[in-house]
C-alpha positions as CSV (number, residue, x, y, z in Angstrom):
1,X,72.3,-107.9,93.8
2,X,73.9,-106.4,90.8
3,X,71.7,-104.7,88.1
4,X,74.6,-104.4,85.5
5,X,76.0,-107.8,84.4
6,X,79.6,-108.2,84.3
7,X,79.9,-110.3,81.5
8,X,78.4,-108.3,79.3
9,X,81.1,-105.8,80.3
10,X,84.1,-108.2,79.4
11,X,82.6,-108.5,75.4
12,X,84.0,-104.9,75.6
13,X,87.3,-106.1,76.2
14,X,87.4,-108.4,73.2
15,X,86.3,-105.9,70.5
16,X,89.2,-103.6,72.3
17,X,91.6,-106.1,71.4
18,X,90.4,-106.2,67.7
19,X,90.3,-103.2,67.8
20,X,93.7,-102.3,68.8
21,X,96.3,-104.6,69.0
22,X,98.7,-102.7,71.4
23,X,95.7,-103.9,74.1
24,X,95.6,-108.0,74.6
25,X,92.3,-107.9,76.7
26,X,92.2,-112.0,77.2
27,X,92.2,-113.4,80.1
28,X,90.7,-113.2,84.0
29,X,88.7,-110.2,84.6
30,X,87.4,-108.9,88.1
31,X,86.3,-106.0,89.5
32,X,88.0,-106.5,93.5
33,X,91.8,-107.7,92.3
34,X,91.9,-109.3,96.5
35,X,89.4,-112.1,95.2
36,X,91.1,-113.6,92.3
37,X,92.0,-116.9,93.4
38,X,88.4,-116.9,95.1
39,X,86.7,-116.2,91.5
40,X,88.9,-118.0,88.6
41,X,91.0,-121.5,88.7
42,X,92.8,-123.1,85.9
43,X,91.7,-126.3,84.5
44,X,93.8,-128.3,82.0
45,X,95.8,-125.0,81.3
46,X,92.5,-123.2,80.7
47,X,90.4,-119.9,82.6
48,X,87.9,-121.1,84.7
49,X,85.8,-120.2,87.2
50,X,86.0,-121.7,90.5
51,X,82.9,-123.9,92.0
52,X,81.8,-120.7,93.9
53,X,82.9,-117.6,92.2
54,X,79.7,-115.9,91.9
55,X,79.7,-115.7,95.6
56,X,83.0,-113.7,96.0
57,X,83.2,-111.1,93.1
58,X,82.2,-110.3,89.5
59,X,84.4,-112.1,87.2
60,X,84.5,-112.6,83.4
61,X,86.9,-114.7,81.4
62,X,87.7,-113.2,77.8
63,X,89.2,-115.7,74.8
64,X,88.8,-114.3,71.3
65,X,85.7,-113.0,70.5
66,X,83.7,-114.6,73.5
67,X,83.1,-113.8,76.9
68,X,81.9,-115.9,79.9
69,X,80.3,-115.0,83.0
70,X,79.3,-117.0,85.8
71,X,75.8,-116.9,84.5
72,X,76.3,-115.7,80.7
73,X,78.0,-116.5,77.9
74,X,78.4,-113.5,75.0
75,X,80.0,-113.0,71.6
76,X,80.6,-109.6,70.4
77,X,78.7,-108.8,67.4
78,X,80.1,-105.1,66.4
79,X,82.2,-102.7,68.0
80,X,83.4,-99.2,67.3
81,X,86.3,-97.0,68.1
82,X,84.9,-93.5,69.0
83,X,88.4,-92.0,70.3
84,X,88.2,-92.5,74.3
85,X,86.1,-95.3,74.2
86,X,85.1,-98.8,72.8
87,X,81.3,-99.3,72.1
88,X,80.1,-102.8,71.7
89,X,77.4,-104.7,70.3
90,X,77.4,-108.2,71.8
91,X,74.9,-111.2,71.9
92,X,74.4,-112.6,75.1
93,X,72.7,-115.6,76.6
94,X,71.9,-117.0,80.0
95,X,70.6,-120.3,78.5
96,X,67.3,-119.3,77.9
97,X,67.4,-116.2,75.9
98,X,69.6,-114.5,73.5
99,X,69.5,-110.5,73.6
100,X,71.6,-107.5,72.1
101,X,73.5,-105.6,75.0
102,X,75.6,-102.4,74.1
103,X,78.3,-101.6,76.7
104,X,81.4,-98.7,76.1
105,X,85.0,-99.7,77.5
106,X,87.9,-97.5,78.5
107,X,91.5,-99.1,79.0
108,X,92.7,-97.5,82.2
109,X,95.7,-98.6,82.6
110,X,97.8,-101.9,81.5
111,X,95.8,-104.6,83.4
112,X,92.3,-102.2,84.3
113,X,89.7,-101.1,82.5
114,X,86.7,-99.2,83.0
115,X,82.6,-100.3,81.7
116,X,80.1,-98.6,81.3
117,X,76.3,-99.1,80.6
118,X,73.4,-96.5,79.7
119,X,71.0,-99.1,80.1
120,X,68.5,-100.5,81.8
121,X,70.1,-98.1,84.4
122,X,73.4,-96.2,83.9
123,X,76.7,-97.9,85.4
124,X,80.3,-98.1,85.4
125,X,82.3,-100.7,86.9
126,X,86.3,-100.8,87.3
127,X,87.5,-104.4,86.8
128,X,91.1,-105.4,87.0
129,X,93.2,-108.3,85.1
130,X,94.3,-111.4,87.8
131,X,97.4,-112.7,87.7
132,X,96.8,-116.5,86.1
C-alpha cells in the first residue's frame, strides 16, 4: 500500500509547465512505463483511466492546472522555481476532504520526471510519460 499519493505528485508537473514552457507536462503519467495500456485508455479523444488502473500501477493524468488520480483530484494552488526543482502548493480532494499538499518535481529527462515529498514521510517516485 502506498503512503505517498501519486496524484498529488502529477500537480507538480502542471506548475512545471507554467513554469517553464520548454516542458509540456500534460498528459499520462506512471511510475512502471510496462503498464500503460493497463492504467490509462482514451475516451472520446480524452485521458482516462482504465476500469482497473489502480490495481496495476500509479498513474496520474495532467490537463492545465488539474491533476487526477485514481482516487484524487488536485489543482495547483502556487508553485515556485528554486533552480533544480519545482515546489508546489496544490489542493487536493478525495471526495470528502480538501487539504494543502506540497510536493518538489525534477524533470529528468524528456518524458520522466522525478517527485518528491518531505511529508508525512519522505519519498521520491520516478514516473514516466505513456505513449497515448
Amino acid at each position: 500500500m502506498r503512503t505517498f499519493n501519486p496524484l498529488v505528485l502529477l500537480v507538480l508537473l502542471v506548475a512545471q509547465s507554467a513554469s517553464t514552457q520548454a516542458a509540456d507536462l500534460s498528459g499520462a503519467w506512471t511510475d512502471d512505463a510496462d503498464a500503460c495500456a493497463k492504467v490509462f485508455t482514451k475516451k472520446n479523444n480524452k485521458l482516462a483511466f482504465t476500469g482497473d488502473a489502480d490495481l496495476h500501477a500509479g498513474g496520474l493524468i495532467v490537463q492545465g492546472r488539474q491533476i487526477t488520480g485514481t482516487f484524487q483530484k488536485c489543482t495547483v494552488k502556487s508553485f515556485r522555481d528554486d533552480g533544480s526543482n519545482l515546489k508546489v502548493i496544490a489542493a487536493c480532494s478525495d471526495g470528502v476532504a480538501v487539504s494543502d499538499v506540497a510536493f518538489d518535481v525534477k524533470i529528468t529527462g524528456e518524458n520522466t520526471i522525478t517527485l518528491s515529498s518531505k511529508e508525512p514521510v519522505p519519498v521520491e517516485m520516478l514516473y514516466v510519460r505513456c505513449p497515448m
